[in-house]
N, CA, C and O atoms as a MOPAC input file, in Angstrom:
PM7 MOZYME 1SCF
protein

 N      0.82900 1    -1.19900 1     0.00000 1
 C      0.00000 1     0.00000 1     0.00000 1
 C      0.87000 1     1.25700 1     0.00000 1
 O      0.65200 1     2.26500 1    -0.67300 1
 N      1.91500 1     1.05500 1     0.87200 1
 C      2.71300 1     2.12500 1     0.52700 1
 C      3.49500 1     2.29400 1    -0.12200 1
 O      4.17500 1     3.25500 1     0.23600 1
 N      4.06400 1     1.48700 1    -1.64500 1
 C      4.07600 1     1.82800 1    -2.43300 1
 C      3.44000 1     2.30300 1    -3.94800 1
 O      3.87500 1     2.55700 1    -5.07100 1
 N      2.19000 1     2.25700 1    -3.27800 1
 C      0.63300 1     2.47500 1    -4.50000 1
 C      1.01700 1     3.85200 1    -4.29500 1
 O      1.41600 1     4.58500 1    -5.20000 1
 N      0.82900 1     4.34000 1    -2.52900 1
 C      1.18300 1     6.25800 1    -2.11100 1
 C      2.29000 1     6.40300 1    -3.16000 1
 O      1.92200 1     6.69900 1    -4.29700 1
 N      3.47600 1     6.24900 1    -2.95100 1
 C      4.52900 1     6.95900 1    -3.09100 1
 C      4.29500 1     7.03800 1    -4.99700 1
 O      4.40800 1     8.13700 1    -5.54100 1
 N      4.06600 1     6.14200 1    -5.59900 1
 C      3.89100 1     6.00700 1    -6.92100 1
 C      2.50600 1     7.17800 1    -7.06900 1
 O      2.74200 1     8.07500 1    -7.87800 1
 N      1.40900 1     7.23400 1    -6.52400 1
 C      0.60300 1     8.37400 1    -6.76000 1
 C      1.25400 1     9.32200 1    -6.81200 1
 O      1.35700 1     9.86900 1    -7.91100 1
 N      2.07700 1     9.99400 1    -5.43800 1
 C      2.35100 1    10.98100 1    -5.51100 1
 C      3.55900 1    10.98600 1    -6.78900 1
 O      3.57200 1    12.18500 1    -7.06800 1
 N      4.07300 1    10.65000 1    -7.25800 1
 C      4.91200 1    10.58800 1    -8.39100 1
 C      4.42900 1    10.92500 1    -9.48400 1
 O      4.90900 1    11.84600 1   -10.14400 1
 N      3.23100 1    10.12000 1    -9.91500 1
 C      2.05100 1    10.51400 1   -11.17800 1
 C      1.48700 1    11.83800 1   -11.02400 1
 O      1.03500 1    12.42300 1   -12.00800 1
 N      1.47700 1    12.35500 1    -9.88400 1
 C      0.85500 1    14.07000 1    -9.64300 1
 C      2.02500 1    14.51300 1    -9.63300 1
 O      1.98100 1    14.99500 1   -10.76500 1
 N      3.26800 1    14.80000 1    -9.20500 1
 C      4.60300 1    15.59700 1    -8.85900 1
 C      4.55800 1    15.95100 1   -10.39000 1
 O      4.19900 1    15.11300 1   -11.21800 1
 N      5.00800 1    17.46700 1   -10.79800 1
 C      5.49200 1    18.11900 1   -11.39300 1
 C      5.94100 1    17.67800 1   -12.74100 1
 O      5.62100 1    18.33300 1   -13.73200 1
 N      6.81800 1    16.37300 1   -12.84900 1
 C      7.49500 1    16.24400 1   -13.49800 1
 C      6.56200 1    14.18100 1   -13.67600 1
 O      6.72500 1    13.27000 1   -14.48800 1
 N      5.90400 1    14.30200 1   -12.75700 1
 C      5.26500 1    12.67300 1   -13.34200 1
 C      4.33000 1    12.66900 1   -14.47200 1
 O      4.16500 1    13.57000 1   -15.29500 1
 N      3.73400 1    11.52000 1   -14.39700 1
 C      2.38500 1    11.74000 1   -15.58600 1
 C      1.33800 1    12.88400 1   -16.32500 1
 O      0.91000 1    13.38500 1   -17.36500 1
 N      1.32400 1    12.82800 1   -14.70500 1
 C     -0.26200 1    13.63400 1   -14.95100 1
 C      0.30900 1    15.17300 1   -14.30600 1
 O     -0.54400 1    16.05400 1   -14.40900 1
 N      1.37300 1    15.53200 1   -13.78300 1
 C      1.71300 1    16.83800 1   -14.08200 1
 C      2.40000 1    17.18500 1   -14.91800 1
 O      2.59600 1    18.40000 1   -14.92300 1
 N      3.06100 1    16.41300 1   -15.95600 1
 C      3.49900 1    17.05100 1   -17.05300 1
 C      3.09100 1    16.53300 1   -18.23100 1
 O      2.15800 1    17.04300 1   -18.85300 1
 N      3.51300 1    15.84800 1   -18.50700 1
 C      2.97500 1    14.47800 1   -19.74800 1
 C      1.07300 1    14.72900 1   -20.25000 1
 O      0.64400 1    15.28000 1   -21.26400 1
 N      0.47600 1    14.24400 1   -19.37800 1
 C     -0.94700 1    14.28500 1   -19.89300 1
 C     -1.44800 1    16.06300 1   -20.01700 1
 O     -2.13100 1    16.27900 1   -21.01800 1
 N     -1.25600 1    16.93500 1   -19.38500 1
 C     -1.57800 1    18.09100 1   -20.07900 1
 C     -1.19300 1    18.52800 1   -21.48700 1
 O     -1.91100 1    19.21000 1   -22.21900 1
 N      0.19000 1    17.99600 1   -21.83100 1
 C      0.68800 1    18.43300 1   -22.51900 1
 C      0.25400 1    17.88300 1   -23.73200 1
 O      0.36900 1    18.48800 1   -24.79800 1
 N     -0.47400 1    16.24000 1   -23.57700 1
 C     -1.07200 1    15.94000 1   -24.65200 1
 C     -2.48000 1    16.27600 1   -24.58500 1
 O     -3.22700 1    15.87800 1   -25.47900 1
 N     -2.78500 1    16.75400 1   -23.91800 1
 C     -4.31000 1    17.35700 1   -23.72300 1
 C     -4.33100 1    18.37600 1   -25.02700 1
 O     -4.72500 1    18.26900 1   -26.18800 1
 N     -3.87900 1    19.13000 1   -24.45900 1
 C     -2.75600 1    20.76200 1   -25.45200 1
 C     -2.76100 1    19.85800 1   -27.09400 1
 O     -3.50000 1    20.09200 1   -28.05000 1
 N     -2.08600 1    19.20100 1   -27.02600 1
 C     -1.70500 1    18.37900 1   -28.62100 1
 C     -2.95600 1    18.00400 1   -29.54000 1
 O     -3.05500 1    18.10300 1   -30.76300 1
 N     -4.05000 1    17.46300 1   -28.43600 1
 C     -5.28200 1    17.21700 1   -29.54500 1
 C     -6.13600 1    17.97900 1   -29.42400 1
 O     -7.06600 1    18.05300 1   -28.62200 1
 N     -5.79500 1    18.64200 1   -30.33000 1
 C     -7.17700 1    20.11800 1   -30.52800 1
 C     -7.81900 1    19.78900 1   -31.66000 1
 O     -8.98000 1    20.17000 1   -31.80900 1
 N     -7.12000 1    18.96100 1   -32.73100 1
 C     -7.69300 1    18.75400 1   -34.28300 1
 C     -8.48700 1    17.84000 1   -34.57500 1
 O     -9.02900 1    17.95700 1   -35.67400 1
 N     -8.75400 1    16.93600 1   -33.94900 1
 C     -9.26000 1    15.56400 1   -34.35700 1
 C     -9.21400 1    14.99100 1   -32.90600 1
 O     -9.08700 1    15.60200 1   -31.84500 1
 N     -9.38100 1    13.35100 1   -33.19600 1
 C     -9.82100 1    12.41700 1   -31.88500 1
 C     -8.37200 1    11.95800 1   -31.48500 1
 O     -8.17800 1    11.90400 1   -30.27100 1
 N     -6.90800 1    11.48700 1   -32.62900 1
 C     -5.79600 1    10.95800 1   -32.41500 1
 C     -4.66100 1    12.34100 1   -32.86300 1
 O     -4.88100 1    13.31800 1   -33.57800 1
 N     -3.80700 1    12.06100 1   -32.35000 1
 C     -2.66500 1    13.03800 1   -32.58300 1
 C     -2.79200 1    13.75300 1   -33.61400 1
 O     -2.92400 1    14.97700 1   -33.59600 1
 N     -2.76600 1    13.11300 1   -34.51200 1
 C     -2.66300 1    13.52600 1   -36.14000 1
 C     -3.59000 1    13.45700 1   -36.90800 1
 O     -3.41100 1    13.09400 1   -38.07000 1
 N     -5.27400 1    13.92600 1   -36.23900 1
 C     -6.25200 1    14.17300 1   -37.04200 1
 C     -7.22900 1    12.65100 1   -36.73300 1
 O     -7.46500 1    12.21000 1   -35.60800 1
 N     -7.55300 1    12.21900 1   -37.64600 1
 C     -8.77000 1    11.31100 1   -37.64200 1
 C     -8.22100 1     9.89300 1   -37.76900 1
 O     -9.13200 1     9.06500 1   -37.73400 1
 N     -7.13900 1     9.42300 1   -37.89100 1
 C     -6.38500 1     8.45100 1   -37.97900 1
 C     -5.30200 1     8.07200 1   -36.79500 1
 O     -4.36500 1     8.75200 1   -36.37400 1
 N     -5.71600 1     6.84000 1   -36.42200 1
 C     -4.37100 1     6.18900 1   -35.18800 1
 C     -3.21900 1     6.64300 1   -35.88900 1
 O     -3.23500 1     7.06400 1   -37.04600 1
 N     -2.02400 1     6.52800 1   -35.01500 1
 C     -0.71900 1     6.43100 1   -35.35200 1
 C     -0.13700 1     6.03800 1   -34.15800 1
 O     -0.55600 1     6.54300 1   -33.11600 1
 N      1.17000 1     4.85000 1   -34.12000 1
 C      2.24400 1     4.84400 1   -32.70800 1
 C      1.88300 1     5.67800 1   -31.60300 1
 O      1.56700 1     5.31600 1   -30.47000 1
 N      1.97500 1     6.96700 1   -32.11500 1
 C      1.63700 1     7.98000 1   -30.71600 1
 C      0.39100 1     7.69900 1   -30.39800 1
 O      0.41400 1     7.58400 1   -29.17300 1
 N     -0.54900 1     7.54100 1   -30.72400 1
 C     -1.83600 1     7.14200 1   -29.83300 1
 C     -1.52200 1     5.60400 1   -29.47000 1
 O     -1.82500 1     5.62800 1   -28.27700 1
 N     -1.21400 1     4.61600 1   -29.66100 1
 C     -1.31100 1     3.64500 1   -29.53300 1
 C      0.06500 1     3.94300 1   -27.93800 1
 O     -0.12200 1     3.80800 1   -26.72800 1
 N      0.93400 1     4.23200 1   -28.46600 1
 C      2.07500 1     4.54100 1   -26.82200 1
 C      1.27400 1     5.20400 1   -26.01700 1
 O      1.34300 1     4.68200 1   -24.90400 1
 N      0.34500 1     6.34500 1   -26.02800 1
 C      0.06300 1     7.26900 1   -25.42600 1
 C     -1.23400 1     6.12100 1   -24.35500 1
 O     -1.52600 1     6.22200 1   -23.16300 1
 N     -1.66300 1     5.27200 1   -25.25100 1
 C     -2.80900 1     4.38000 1   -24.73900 1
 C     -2.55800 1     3.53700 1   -24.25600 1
 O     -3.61500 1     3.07700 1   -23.82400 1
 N     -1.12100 1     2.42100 1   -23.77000 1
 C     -0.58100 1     1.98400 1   -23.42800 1
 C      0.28600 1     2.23400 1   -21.77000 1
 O      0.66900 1     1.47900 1   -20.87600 1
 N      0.30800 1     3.89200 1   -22.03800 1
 C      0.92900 1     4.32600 1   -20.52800 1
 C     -0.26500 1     4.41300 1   -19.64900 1
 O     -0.36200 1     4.15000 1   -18.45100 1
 N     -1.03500 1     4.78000 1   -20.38400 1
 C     -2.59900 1     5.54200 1   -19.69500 1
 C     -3.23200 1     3.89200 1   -18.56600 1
 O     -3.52800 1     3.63800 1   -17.39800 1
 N     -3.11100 1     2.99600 1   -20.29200 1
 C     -3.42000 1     1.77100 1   -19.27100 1
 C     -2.48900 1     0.69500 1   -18.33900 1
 O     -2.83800 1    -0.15300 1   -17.51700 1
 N     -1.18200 1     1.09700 1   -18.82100 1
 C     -0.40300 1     0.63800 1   -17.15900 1
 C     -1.21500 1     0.78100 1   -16.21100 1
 O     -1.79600 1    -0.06000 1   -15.52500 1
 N     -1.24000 1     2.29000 1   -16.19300 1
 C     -1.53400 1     3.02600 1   -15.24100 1
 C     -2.61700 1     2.49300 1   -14.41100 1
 O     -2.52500 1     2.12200 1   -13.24100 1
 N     -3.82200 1     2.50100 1   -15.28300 1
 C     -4.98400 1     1.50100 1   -15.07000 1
 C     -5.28800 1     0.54000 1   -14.22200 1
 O     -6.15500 1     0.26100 1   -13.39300 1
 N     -3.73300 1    -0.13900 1   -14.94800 1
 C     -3.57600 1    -1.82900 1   -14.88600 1
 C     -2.88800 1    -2.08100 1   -13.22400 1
 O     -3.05600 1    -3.13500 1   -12.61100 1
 N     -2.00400 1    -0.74200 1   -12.60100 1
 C     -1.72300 1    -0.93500 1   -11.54300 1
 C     -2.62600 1    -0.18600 1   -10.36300 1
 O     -2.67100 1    -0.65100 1    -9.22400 1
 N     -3.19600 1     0.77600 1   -10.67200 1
 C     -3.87200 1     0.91900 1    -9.60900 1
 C     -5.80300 1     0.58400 1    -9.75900 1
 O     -6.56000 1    -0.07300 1    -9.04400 1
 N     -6.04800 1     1.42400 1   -11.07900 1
 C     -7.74700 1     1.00300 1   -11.14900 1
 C     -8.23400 1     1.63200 1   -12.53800 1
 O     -7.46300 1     2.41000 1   -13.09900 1
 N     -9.28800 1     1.38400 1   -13.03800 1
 C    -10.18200 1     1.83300 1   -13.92100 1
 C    -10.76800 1     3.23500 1   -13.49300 1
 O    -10.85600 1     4.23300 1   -14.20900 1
 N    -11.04800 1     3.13600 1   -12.52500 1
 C    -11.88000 1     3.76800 1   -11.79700 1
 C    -10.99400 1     5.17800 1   -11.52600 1
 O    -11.44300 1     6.29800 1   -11.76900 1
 N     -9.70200 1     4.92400 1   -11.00000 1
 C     -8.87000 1     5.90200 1   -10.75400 1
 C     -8.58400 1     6.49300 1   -11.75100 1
 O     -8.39200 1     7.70700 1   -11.67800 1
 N     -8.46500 1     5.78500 1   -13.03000 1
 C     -8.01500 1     6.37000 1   -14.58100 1
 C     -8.92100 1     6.84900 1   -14.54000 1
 O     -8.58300 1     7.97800 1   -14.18700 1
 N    -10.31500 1     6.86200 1   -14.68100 1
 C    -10.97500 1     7.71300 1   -14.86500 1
 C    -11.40300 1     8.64400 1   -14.13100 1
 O    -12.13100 1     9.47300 1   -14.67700 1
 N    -11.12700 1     8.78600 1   -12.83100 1
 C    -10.92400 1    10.10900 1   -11.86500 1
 C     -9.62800 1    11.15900 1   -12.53000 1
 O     -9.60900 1    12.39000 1   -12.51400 1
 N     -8.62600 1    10.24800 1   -13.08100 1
 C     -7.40800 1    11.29700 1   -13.07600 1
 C     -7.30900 1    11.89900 1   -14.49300 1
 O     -6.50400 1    12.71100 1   -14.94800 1
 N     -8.49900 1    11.18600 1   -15.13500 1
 C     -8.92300 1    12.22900 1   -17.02400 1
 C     -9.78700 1    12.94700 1   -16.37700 1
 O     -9.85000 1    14.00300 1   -17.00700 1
 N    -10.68000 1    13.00800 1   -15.25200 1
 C    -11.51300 1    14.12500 1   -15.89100 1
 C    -11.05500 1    15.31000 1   -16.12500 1
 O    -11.66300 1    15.92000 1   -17.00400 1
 N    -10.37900 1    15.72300 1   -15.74200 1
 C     -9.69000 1    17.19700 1   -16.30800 1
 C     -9.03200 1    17.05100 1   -17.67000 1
 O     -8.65600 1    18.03800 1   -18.30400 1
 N     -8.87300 1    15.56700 1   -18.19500 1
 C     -8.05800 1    16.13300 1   -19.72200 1
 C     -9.16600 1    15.19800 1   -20.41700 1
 O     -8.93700 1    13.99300 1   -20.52100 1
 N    -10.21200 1    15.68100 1   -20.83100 1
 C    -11.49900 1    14.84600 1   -21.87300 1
 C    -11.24800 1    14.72000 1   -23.05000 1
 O    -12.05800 1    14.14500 1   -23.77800 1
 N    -10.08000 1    15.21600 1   -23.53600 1
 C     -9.50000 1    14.91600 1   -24.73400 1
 C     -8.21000 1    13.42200 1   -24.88300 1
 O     -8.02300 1    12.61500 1   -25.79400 1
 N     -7.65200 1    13.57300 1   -23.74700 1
 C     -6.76000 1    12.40700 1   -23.58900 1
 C     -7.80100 1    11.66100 1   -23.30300 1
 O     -7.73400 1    10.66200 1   -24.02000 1
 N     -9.05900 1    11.61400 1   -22.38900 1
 C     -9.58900 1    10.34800 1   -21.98200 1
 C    -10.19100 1     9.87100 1   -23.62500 1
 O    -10.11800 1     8.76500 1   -24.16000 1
 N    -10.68600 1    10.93000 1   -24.05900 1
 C    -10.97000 1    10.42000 1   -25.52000 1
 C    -10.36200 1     9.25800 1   -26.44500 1
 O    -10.73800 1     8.22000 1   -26.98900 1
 N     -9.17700 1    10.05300 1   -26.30400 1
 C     -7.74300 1     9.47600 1   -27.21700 1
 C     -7.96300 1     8.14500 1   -26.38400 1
 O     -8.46400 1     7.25100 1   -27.06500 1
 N     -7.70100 1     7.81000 1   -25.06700 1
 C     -7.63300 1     6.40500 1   -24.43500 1
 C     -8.75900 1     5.60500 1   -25.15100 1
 O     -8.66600 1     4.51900 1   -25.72200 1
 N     -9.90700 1     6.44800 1   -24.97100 1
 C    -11.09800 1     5.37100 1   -25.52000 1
 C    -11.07700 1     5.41400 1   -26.72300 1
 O    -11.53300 1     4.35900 1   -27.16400 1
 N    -10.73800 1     6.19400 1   -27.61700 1
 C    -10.72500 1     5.75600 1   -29.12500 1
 C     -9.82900 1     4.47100 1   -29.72000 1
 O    -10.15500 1     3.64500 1   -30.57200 1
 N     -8.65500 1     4.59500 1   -29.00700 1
 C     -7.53200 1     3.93800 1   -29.26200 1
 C     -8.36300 1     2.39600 1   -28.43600 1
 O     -8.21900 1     1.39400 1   -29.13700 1
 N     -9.05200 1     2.17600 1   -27.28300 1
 C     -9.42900 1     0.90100 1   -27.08700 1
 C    -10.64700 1     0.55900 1   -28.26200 1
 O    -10.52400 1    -0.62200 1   -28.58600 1
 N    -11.45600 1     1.02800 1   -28.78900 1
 C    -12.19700 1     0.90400 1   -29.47800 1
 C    -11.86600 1     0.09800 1   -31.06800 1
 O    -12.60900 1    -0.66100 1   -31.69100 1
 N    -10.56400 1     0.55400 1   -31.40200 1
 C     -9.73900 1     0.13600 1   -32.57100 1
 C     -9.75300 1    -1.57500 1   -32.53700 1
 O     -9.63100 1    -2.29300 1   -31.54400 1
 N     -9.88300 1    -1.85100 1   -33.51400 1
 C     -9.74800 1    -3.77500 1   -33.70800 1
 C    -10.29200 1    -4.75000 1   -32.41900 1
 O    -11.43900 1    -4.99200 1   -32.04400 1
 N     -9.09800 1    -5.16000 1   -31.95600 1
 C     -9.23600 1    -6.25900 1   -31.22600 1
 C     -8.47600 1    -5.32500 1   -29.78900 1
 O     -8.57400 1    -5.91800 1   -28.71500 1
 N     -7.94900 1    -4.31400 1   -29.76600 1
 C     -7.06300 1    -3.82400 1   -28.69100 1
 C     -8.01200 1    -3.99200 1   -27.47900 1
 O     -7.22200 1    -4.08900 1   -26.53900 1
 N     -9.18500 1    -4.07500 1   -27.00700 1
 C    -10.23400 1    -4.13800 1   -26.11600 1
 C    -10.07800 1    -5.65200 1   -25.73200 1
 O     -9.89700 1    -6.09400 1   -24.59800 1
 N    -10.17100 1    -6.27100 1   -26.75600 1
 C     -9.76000 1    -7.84000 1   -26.70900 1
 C     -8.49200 1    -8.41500 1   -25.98000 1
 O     -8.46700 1    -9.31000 1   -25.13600 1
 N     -7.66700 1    -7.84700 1   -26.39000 1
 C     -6.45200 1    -7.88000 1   -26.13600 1
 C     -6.27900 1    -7.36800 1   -24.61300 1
 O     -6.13200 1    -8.06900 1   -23.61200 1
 N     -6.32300 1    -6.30200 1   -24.68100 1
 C     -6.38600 1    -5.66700 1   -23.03800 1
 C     -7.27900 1    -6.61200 1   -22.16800 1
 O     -6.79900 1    -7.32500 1   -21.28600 1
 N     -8.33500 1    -6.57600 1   -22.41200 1
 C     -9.21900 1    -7.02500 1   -21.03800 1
 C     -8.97700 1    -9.03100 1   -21.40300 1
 O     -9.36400 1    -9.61400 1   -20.39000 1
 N     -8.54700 1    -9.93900 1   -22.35400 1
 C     -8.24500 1   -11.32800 1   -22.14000 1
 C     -7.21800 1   -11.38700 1   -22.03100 1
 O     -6.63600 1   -11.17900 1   -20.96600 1
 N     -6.54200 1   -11.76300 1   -23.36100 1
 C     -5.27400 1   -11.78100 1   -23.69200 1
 C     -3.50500 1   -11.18000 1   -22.94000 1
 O     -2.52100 1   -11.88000 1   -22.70400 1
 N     -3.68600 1    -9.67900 1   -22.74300 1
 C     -2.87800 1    -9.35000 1   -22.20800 1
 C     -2.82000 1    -9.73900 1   -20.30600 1
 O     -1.67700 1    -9.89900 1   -19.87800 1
 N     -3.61800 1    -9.83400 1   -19.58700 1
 C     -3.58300 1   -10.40400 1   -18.47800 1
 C     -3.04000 1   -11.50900 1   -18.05400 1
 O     -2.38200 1   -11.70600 1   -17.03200 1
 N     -3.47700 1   -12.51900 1   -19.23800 1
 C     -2.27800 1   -13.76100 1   -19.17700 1
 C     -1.00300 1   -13.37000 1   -18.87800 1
 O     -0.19600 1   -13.98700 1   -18.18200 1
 N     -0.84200 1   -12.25200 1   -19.46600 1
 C      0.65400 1   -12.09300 1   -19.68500 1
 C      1.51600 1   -10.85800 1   -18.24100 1
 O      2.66800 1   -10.80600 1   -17.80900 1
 N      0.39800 1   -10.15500 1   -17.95200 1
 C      0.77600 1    -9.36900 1   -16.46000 1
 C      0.72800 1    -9.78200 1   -15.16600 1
 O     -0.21700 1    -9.97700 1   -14.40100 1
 N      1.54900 1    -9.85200 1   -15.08600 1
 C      1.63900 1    -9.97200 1   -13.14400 1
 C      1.12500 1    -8.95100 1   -12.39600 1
 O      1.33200 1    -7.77900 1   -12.71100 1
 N      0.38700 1    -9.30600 1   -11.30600 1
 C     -0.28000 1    -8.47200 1   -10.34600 1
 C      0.54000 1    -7.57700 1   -10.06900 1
 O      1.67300 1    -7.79000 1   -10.50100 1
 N      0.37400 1    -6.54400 1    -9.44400 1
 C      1.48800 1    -5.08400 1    -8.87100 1
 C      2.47600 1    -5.48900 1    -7.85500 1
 O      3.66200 1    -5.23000 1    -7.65500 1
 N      1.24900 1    -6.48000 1    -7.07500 1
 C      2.39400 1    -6.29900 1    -5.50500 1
 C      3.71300 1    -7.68800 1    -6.21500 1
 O      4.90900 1    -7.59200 1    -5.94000 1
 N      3.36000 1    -8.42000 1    -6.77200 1
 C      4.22700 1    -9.31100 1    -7.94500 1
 C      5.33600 1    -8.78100 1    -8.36300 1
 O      6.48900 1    -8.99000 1    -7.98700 1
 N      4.78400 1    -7.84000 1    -9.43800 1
 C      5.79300 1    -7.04200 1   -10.05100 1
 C      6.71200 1    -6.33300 1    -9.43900 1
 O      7.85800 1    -6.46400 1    -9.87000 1
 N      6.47800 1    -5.36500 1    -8.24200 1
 C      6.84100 1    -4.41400 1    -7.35200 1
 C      7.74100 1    -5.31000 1    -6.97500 1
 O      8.91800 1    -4.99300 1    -7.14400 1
 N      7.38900 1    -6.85300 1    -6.28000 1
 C      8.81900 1    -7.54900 1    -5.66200 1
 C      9.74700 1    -8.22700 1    -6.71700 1
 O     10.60400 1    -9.04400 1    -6.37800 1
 N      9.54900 1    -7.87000 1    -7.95100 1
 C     10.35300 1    -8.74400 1    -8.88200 1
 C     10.97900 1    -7.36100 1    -9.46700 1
 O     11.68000 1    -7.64700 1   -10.43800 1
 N     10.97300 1    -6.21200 1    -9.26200 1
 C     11.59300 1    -5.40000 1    -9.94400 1
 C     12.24200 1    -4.78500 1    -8.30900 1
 O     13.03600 1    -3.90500 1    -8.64400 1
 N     12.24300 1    -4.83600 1    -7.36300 1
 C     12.78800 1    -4.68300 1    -5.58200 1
 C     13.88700 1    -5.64500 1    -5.90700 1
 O     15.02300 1    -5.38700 1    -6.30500 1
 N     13.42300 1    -6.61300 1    -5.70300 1
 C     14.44000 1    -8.10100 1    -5.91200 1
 C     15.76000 1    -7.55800 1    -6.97300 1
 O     16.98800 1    -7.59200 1    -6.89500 1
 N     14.67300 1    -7.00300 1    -8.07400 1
 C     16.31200 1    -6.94000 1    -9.59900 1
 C     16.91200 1    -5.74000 1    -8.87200 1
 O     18.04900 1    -6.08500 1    -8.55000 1
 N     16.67800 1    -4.48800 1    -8.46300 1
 C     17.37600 1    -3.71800 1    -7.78300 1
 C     18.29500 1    -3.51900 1    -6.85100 1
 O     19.21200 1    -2.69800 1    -6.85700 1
 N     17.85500 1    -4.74500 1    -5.60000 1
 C     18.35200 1    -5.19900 1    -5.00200 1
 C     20.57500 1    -5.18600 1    -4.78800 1
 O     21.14100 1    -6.20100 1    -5.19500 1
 N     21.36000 1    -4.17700 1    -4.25600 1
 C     22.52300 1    -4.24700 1    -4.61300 1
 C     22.81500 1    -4.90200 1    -3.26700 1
 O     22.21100 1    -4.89700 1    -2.19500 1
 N     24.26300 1    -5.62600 1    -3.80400 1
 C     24.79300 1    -6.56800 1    -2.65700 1
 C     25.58200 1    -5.66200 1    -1.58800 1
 O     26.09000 1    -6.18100 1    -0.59400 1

């Protein structure tokens, strides 16, 4: 639990996610639904990918507390799940493949770990 805190406060600090990063793509889509107008590209697909880490380690619920202020990124998130099978993928498929947080957290503690 207390490393869920310290990682929040990181995603709000200045220089984390959601104080620098997600405004700034807020700012970026003024033209259309994806970066570059009406068409996906990499950058939406990366941009939809951090959003749902994010998601993936703390909640749905929290992702969507921490867009409401950027309704254009939450856009971009939901457009980009909407595309093909990526909905598919996210909610079956990719879970196979993620380890729970408190999992991960001790397998990346562990690799850090200096003698």
């Amino acid at each position: 639990e207390q490393d869920r805190e310290k990682l929040v406060a990181e995603t709000d600090s200045p220089t984390g996610l959601f104080g620098r990063y997600v405004p700034k793509w807020e700012a970026m889509l003024q033209s259309g639904k994806f970066f570059l107008g009406d068409k996906a590209t990499l950058a939406d697909v990366a941009v939809f990918e951090t959003l749902d880490f994010y998601r993936h380690v703390f909640s749905e619920e929290q992702l969507q507390d921490k867009l409401k202020t950027f309704p254009r990124v939450l856009a971009l998130h939901d457009a980009v799940l909407s595309l093909g099978y990526v909905k598919e993928w996210r909610d079956v498929e990719r879970p196979k493949l993620f380890l729970e947080f408190a999992v991960y957290a001790g397998v990346v503690r562990e690799t850090l770990k200096r003698d």
